[in-house]
C-alpha positions in Angstrom: 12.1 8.0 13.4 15.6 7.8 11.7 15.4 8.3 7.6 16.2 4.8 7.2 13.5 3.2 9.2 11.2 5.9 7.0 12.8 4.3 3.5 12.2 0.6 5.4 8.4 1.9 5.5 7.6 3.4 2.6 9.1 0.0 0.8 7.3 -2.3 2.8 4.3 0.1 1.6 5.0 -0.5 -1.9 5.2 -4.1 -1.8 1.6 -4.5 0.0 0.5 -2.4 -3.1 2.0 -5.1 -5.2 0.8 -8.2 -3.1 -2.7 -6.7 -3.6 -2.4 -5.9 -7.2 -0.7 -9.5 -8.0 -2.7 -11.7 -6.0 -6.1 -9.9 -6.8 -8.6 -11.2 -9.1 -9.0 -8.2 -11.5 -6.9 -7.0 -14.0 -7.2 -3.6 -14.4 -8.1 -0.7 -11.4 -9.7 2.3 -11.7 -8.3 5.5 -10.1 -10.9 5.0 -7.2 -10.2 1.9 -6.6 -6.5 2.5 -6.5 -7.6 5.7 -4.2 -9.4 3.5 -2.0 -6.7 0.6 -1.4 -4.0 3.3 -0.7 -6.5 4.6 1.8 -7.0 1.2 3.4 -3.2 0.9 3.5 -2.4 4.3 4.9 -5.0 3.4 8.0 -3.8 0.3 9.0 -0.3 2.0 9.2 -2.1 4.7 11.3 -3.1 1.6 13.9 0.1 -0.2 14.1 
């Protein structure tokens, strides 16, 4: 994997985080929660 398909990842990456944070009912997130969404993210990745 070159380093720019890496970069291309890890921003795609960041954006889900934002999708789920803007378009999510709550306001505020606890560490765990965060935790658990990151996990959720990083094993989907692991499937694709």
């Amino acid at each position: 994997m070159t380093e720019r398909e890496m970069q291309s990842i890890k921003m795609s990456t960041l954006y889900e985080l934002r999708l789920i944070f803007t378009t999510g009912e709550k306001q505020e997130y606890t560490k765990e929660e965060i935790v658990e969404l990151l996990d959720k993210i990083a094993m989907a990745k692991e499937r694709e």
